[in-house]
C-alpha positions in Angstrom: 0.0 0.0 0.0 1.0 3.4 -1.0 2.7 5.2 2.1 0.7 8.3 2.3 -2.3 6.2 1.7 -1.6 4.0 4.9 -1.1 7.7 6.9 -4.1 9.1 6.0 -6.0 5.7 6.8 -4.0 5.5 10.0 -6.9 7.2 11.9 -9.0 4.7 10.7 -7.4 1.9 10.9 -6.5 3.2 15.0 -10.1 4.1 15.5 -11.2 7.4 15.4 -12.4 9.1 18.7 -16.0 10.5 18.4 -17.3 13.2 20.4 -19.5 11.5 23.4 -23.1 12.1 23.1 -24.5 15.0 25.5 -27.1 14.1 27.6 -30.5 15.4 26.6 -30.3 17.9 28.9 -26.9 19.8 27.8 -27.9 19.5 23.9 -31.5 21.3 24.0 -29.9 24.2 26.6 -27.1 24.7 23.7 -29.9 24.9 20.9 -32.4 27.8 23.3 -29.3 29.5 24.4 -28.6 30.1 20.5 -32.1 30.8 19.4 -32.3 33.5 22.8 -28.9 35.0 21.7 -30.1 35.0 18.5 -26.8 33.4 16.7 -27.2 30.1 14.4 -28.5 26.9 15.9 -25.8 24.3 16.8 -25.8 21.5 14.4 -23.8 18.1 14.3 -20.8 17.0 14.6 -21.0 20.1 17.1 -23.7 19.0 18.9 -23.6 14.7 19.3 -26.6 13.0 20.6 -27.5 9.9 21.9 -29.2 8.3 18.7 -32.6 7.9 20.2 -32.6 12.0 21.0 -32.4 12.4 17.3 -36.2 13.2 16.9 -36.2 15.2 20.3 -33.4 17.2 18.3 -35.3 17.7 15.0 -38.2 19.0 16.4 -36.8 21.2 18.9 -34.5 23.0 16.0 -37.8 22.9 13.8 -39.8 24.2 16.2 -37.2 27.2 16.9 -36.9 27.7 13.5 -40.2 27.4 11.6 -43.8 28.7 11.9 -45.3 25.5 11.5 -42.4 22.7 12.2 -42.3 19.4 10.7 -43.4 16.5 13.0 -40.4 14.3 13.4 -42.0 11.0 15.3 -43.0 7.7 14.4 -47.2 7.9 13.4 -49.5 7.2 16.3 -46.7 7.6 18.7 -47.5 9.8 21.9 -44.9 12.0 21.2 -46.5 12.4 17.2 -49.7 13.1 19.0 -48.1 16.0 20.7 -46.1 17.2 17.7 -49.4 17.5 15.7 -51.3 19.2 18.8 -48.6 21.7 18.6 -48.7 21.7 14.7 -52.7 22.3 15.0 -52.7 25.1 17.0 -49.6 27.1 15.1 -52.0 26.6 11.7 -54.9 28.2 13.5 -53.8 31.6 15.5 -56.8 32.6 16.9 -58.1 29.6 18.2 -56.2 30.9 22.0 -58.9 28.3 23.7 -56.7 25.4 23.6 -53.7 27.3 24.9 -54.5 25.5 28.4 -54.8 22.5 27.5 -52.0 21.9 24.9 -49.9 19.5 25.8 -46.1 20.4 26.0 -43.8 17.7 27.6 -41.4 18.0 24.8 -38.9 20.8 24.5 -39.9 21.4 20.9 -43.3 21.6 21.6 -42.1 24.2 24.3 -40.1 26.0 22.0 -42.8 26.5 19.1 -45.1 27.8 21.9 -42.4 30.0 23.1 -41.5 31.4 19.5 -45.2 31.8 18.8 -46.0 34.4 21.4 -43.1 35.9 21.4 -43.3 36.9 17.9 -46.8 38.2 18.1 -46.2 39.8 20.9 -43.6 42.3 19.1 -45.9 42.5 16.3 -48.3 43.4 18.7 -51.3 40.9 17.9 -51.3 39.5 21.1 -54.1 41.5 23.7 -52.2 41.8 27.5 -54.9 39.3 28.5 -53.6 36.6 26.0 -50.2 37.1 26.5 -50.4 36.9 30.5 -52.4 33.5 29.4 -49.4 32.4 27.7 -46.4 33.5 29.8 -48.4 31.9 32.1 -48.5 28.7 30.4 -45.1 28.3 30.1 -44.0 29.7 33.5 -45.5 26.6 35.2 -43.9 24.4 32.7 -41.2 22.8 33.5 -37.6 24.2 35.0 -35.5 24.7 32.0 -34.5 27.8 30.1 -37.7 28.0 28.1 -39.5 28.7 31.8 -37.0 31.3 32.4 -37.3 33.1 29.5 -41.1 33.4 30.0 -40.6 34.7 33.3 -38.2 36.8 32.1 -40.8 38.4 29.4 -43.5 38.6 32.4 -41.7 40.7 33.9 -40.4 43.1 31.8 -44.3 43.3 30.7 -45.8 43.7 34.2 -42.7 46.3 34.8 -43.7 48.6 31.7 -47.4 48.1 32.5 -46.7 49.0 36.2 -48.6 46.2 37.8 -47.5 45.1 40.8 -49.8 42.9 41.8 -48.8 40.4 38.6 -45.0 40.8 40.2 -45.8 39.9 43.4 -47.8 36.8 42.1 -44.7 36.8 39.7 -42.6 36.5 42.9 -44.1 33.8 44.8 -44.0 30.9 41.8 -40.9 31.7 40.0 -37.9 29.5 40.4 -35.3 29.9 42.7 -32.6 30.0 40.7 -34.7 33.4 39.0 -34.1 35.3 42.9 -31.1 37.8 41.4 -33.0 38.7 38.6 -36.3 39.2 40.6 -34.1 41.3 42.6 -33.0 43.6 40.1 -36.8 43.8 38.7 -37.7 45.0 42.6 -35.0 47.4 43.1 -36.3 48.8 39.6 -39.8 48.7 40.4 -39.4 51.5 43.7 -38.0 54.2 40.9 -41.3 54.4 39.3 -43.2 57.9 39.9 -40.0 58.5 41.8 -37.3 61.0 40.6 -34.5 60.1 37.9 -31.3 59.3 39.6 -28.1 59.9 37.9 -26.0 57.5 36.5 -22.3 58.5 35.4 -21.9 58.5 32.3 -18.8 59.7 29.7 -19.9 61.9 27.1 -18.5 60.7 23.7 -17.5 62.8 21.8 -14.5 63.8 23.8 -15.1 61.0 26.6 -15.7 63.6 29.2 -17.4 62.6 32.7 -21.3 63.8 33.1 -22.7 62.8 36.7 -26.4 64.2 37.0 -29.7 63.2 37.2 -30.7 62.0 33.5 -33.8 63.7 32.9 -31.7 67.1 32.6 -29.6 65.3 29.6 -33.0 64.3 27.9 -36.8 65.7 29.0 -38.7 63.0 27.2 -36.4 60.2 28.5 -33.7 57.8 28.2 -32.8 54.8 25.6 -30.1 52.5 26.3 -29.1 49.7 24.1 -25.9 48.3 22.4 -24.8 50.2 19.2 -25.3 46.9 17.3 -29.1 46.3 19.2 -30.1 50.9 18.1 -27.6 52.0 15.8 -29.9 54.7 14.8 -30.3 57.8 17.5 -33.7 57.9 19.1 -35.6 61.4 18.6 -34.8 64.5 19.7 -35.8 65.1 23.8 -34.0 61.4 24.3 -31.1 60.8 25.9 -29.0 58.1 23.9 -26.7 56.0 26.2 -24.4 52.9 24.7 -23.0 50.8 27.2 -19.2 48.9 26.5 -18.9 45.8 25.1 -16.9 44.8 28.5 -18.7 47.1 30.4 -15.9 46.6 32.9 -15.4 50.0 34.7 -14.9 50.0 38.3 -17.8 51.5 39.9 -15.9 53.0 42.4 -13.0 54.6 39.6 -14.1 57.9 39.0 -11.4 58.3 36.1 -12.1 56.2 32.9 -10.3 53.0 32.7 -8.1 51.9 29.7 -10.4 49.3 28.4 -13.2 51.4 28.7 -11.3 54.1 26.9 -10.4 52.3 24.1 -14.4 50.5 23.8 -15.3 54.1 23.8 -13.1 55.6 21.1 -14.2 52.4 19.2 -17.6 52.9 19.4 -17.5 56.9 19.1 -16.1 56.2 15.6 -18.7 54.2 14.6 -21.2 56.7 15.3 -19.0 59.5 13.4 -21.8 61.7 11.5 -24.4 60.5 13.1 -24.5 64.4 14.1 -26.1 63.5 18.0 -24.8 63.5 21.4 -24.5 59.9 23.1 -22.8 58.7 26.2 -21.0 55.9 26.9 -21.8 53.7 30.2 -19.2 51.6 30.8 -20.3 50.1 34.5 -22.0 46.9 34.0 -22.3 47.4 38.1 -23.9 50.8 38.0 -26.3 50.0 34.9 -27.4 47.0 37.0 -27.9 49.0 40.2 -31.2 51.2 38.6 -32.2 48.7 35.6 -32.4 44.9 35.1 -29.5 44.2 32.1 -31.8 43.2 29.5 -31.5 45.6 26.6 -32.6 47.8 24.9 -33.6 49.9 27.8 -36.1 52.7 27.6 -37.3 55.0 31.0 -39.7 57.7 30.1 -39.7 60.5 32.1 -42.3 63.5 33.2 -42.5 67.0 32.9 -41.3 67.3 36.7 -38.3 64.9 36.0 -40.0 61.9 37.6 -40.0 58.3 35.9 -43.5 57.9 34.4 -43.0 54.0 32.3 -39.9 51.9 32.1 -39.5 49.5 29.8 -36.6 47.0 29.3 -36.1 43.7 27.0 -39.1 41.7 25.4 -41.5 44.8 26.5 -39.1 47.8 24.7 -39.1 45.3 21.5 -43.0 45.3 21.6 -44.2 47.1 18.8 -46.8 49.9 20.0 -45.0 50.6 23.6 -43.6 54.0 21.3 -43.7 53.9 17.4 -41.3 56.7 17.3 -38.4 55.1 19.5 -38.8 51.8 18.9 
């Protein structure tokens, strides 16, 4: 036999290694933490299941990626049963009475009914009482990611709608791994109808400190959001805040830090004739401190400088919570 023939069958011939299979588990929280990022679904060799997981796979990835997913399941199984439940109530939108009584032991079948509501919900066909029905739905599921990402949506809803009484019931079923995040969402909570603190912030054109309360850099309020998330300046009477990349300044460094610097100089030339003011917030620790870190971010304020509405994640995406900054 030809000798580079023999060294490239030497792997072979040895036994190849194969990745080991991930346990169920691990390989569906690798597919929803891509979907919720919003980068490309993990597909094989990268992502190696146990053979009899396969179907589980196809129709969680179908189900993240398509309006009405292919059923992947042997016929007259009682996992095809589900699949075409699922399938049934994706073809017919307005038929909201069998929300309840779906039935959603499969993470695909989870992660169609997730994608379903969140997408109407930012298209805004979805009345507050139908989407409480399903956040609801899936908050009482069972504890995986797809449970925390419909508590996460509850609350940023009952937060821009001000209702307190949804966050307290909110409160007393989430999980307990949700508590710091509940936490932020209370500590946000108390600075409604309350006046707008300041937050330090680096002017960017020159990179210059600005410490005062916010409502006297914008009347009409604040939007804060990644320059990749709003790279196009809200309207006039806003203020327009981009946090770092890192955001890695020291909370208690009143000087700007090198890393920050350089993340600012970076993103101020980005903006370069976009002919508004924006500041940079580089304090992961002082953004977190007033506002739960899911962005964008948009406070409104009053004409006396207090916080009237605050809106963050999945509710500042809705369309309708403000045409003109949205």
């Amino acid at each position: 036999m030809n000798h580079r023939i023999l060294l490239c069958l030497m792997p072979l011939l040895l036994g190849a290694k194969t990745p080991a299979p991930l346990p169920w588990e691990e390989a569906a929280r690798r597919v929803l933490e891509a979907y919720d990022a919003g980068n490309p679904l993990p597909k094989a060799p990268d992502l190696p299941t146990n053979p009899g997981d396969g179907p589980h796979l196809r129709w969680l990835e179908a189900a993240a990626a398509n309006p009405i997913p292919a059923n992947p399941y042997p016929p007259r199984t009682q996992n095809w049963k589900e699949a075409e439940a699922i399938r049934h109530f994706l073809g017919k939108p307005g038929d909201l009475k069998a929300l309840g009584t779906l039935p959603l032991t499969l993470e695909g079948s989870r992660m169609a009914l997730w994608r379903w509501g969140q997408l109407r919900v930012r298209a805004g066909r979805l009345s507050p009482k139908d989407r409480r029905a399903w956040e609801d739905r899936l908050r009482m599921g069972p504890e995986d990611l797809l449970q925390t990402y419909a508590t996460r949506h509850a609350l940023c809803f009952c937060l821009a709608e001000g209702d307190r009484a949804r966050f307290q019931a909110i409160l007393e079923t989430a999980p307990g791994s949700y508590q710091e995040v509940l936490q932020m969402f209370q500590r946000t909570f108390a600075l409604i109808d309350g006046p707008c603190p300041p937050l330090r912030l680096w002017r960017l054109s020159d990179l210059t400190p600005v410490e005062e309360p916010l409502n006297t850099l914008g009347p009409q309020g604040i939007w804060i959001a990644p320059l990749e998330d709003f790279p196009d300046p809200p309207p006039p009477g806003w203020v327009w805040v981009l946090p770092t990349p890192g955001g890695s300044q020291s909370p208690r460094e009143g000087t700007l830090e090198e890393a920050s610097r350089v993340e600012g100089a970076v993103i101020a030339g980005k903006m370069k004739g976009s002919g508004r003011v924006a500041y940079l917030a580089p304090s992961a620790g002082e953004l977190e401190a007033l506002f739960p870190s899911f962005f964008p971010i948009r406070v409104e304020f009053g004409k006396d400088g207090t916080i009237l509405r605050i809106f963050v994640g999945d509710a500042a995406r809705a369309k309708g919570t403000d045409g003109k900054a949205n």
